[in-house]
C-alpha positions as CSV (number, residue, x, y, z in Angstrom):
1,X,-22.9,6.2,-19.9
2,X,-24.5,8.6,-17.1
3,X,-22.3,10.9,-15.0
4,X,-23.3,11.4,-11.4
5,X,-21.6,14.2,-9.6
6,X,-22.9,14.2,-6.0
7,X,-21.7,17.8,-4.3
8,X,-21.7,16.0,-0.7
9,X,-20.4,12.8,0.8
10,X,-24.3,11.7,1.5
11,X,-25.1,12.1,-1.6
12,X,-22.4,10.2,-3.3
13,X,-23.4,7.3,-0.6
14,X,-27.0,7.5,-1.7
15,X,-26.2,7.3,-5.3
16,X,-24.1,4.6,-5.3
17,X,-27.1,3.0,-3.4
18,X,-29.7,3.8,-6.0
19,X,-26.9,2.2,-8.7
20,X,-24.5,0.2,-7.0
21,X,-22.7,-0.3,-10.4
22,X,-21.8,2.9,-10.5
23,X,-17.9,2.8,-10.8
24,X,-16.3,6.1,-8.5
25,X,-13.7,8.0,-10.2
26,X,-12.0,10.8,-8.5
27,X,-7.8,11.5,-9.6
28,X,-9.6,8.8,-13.0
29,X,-5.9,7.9,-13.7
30,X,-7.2,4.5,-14.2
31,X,-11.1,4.1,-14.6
32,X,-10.2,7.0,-18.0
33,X,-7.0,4.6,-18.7
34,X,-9.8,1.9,-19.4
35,X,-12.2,3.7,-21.0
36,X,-10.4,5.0,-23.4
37,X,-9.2,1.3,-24.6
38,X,-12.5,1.0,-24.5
39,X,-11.9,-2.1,-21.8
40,X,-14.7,-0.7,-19.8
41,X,-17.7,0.9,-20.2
42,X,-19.4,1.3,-17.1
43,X,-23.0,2.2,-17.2
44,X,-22.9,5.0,-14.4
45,X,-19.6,7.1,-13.4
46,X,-19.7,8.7,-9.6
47,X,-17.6,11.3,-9.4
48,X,-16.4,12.5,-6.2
49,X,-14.3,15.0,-7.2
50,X,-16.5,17.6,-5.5
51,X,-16.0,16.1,-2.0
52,X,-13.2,18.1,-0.6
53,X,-13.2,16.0,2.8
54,X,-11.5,13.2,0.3
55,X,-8.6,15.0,0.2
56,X,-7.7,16.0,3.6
57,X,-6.0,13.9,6.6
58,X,-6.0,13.9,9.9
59,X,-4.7,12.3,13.3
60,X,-7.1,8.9,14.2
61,X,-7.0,7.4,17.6
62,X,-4.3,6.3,18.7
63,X,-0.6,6.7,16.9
64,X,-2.5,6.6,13.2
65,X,-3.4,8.9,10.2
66,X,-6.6,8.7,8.6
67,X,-5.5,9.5,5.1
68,X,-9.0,10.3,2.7
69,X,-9.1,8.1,-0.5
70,X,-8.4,11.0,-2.9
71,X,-5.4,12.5,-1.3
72,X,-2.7,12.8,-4.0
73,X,0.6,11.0,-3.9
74,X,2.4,14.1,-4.1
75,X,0.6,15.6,-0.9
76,X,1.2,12.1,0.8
77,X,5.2,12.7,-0.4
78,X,5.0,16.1,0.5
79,X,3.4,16.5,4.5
80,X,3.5,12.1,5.3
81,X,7.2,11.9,4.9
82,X,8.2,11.3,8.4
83,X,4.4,9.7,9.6
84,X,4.0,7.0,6.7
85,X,7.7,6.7,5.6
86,X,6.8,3.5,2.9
87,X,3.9,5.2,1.3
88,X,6.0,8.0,0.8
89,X,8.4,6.2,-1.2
90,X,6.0,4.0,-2.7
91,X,4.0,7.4,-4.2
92,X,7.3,8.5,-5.5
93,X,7.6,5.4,-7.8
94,X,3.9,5.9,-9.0
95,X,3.9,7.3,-12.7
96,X,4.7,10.7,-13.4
97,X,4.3,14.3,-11.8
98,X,1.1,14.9,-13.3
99,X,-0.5,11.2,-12.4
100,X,0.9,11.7,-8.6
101,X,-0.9,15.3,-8.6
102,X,-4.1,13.5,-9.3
103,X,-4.2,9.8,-8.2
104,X,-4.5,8.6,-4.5
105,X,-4.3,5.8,-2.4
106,X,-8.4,5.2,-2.8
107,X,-8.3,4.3,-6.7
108,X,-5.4,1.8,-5.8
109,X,-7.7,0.5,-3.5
110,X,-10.8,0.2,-5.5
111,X,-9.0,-1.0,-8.8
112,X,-7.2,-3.4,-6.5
113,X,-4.9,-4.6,-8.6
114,X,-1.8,-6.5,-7.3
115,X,0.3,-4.6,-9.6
116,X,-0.3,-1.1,-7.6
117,X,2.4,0.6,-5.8
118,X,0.4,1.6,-2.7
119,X,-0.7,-1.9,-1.5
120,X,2.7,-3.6,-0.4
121,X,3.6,0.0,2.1
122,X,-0.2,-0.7,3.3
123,X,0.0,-4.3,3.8
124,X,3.5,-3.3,5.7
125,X,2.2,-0.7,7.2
126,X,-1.1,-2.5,8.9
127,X,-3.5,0.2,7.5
128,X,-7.3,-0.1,7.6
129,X,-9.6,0.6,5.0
130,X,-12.7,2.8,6.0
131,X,-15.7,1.8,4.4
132,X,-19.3,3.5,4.0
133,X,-22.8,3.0,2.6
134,X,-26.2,4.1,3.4
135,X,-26.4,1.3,5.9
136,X,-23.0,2.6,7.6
137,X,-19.3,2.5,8.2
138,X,-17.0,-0.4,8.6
139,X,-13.4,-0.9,8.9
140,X,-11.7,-3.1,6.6
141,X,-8.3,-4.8,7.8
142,X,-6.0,-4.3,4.9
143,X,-4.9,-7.9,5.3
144,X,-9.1,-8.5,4.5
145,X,-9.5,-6.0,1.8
146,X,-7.7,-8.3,-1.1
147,X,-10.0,-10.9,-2.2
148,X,-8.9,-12.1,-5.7
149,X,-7.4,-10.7,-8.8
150,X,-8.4,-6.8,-9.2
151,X,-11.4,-7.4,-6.4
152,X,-11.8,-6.1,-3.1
153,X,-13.9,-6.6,0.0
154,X,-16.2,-3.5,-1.2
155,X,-20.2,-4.5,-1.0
156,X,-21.5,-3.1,-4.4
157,X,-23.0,-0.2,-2.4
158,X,-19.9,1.1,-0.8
159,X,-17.5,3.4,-1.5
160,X,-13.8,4.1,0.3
161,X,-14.2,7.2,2.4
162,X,-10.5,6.7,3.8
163,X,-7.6,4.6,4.8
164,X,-6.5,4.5,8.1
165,X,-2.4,4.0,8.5
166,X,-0.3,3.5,11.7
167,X,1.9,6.1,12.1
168,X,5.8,4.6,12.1
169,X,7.4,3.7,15.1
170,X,10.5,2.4,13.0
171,X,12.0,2.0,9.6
172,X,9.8,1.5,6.6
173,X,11.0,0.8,3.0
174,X,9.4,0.5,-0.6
175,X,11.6,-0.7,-3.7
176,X,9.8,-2.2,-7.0
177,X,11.4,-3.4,-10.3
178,X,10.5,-2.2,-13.6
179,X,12.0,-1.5,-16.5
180,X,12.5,2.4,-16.2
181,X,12.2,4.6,-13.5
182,X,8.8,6.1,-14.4
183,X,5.8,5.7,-16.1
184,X,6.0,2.0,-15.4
185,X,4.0,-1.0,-14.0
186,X,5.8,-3.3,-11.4
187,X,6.9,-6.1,-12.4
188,X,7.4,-6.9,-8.5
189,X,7.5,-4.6,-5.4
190,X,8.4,-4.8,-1.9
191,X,7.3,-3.4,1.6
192,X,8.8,-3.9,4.7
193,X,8.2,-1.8,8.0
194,X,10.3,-2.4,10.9
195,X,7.6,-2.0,14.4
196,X,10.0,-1.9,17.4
197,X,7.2,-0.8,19.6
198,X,5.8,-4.0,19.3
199,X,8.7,-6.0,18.3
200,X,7.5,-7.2,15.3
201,X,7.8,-6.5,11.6
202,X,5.8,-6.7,8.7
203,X,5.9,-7.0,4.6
204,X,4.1,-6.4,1.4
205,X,4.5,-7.9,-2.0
206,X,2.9,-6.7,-5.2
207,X,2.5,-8.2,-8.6
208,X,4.0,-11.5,-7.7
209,X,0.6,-13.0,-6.7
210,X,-2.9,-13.1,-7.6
211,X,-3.2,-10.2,-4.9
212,X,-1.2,-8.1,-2.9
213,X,0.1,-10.5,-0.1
214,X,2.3,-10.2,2.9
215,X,5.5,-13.1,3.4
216,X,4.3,-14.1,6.7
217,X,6.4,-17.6,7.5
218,X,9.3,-14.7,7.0
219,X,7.8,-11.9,9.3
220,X,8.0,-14.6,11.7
221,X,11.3,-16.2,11.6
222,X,12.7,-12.3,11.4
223,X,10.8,-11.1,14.3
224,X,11.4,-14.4,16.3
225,X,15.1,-14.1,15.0
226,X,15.3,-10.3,16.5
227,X,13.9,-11.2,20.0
228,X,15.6,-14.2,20.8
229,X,19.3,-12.2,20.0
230,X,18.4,-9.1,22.0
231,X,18.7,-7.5,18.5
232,X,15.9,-5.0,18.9
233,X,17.5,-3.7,22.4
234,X,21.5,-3.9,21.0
235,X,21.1,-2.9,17.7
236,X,23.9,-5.4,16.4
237,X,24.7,-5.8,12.5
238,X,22.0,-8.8,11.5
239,X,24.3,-12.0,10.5
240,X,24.6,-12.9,6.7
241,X,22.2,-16.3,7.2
242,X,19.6,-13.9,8.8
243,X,19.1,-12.1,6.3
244,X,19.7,-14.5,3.5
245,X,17.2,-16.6,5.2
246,X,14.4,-13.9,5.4
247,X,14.9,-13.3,1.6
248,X,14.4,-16.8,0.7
249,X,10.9,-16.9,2.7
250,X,9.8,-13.4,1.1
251,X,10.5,-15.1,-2.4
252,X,8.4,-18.4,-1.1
253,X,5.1,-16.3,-0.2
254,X,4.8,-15.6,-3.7
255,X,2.6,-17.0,-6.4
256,X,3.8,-15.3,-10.1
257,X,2.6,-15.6,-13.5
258,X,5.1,-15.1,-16.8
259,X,3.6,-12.1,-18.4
260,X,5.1,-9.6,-20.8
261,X,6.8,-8.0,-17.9
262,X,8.6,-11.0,-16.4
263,X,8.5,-14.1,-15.7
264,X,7.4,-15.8,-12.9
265,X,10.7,-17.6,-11.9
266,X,12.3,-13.9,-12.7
267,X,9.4,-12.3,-10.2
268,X,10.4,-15.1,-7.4
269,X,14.1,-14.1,-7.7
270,X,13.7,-10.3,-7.6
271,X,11.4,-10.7,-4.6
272,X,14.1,-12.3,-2.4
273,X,16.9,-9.7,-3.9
274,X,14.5,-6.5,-2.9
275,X,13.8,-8.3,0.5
276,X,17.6,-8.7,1.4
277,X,18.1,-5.2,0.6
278,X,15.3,-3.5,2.0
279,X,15.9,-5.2,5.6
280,X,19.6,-4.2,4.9
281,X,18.4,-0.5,4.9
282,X,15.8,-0.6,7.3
283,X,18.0,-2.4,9.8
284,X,20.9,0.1,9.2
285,X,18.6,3.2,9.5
286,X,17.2,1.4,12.9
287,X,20.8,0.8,14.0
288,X,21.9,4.7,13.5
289,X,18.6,5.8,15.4
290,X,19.3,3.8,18.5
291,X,23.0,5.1,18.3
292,X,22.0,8.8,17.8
293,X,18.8,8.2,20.9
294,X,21.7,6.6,22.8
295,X,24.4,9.9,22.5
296,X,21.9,12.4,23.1
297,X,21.3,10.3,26.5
């Protein structure tokens, strides 16, 4: 195994072009996971660690945050709180202390698998995924970048310089089941993110699917179900049926397997249970920020 350690970004570009099997490691809290099992054995690493513009973030356009690929969970927890609300929660389910110091939302990304904690609050969220090569720079729609079990929309000479993510203009919530509260793989997870500036909301689901997938038949019926009462403008409770009817459309979008961490009957249950109680939060939180904007009018 060679070890390429570019000290620039256009050098890391131009040696993933010379080997475009090169597999990037930066926090490694995967890629060294699976070497160490010995269930890969790439024949290049690129390591980027050396590329401080990774690990920075910064306003983009309009009402976004261009957050880089190695930016740790514990900085996005830290100084995102209020901008990206669901990737903050999500990072504080990831692992432990020393795993959020190191990984970022980049290797989720690139390892892509539908198990990672960062993809539902990114699917919810509407982020892009900036993409670069030699040849140039794309962006990604994160609804795009999932294209089958642990594979992305990456073209084998590419490497994720950063993930663009629209700022909040509502609620956002992350909840995930496992069987403890750290150091644990999903064995579902759920993102919602209310958008009252456009009146319309969106999910995320992990590890109930092949990929990372949004419940779009219930984005709908909620965000129809929201404009047609007025609810976005009064702020009333949401009616029992509403929400009940929104969970059982979350728990249809997915597409389990039985594993050793659940089954897939077990999945499509908890799915619907942590969609009912994520709207229930986000809608409450929405609620007491319309009645707070309303008495300081």
């Amino acid at each position: 195994m060679d070890f390429l350690r570019p000290a620039s970004w256009e050098e890391a570009l131009a040696a993933k072009a010379e080997h475009p099997s090169a597999v990037p490691i930066a926090g490694g809290t995967d890629v060294m996971v699976e070497i160490n099992f010995d269930h890969r054995r790439p024949e290049y690493l690129l390591d980027l660690g050396r590329i401080t513009e990774l690990a920075g973030w910064e306003p983009a356009g309009e009402g976004a945050v261009r957050l880089g690929a190695s930016v740790p969970y514990s900085h996005v927890m830290e100084h995102l709180r209020t901008d990206l609300p669901g990737l903050a929660l999500a990072s504080h389910t990831v692992a432990s202390p020393q795993i959020r110091n190191r990984g970022g939302v980049g290797g989720n990304l690139g390892t892509a698998s539908p198990a990672g904690d960062a993809h539902p609050a990114l699917l919810a969220a509407g982020a892009e995924v900036e993409a670069a090569s030699v040849r140039g720079t794309r962006m990604i729609p994160i609804d795009d970048f999932y294209t089958g079990v642990k594979r992305n929309a990456l073209a084998p000479d590419e490497l994720i310089r950063a993930v663009h993510v629209r700022r909040a203009t509502g609620p956002q919530q992350f909840s995930k089941v496992g069987t403890r509260n750290a150091m644990v793989i999903a064995v579902c997870a759920f993102g919602l993110a209310l958008h009252p500036d456009t009146a319309d909301v969106r999910t995320g689901i992990g590890s109930a699917a092949p990929t990372p997938v949004r419940a779009k038949d219930a984005e709908s019926f909620l965000g129809a179900a929201l404009g047609e009462a007025g609810l976005w403008d009064s702020g009333a409770p949401l009616a029992p049926s509403l929400v009940k009817e929104f969970a059982t459309l979350c728990a249809a979008a997915c597409n389990p397997i039985d594993d050793v961490r659940g089954t897939a009957a077990y999945r499509r249950h908890a799915v619907g249970v942590l969609a009912r109680r994520t709207l229930t939060w986000a809608w409450d939180a929405y609620r007491a920020t319309r009645r707070t904007t309303e008495g300081a009018a």
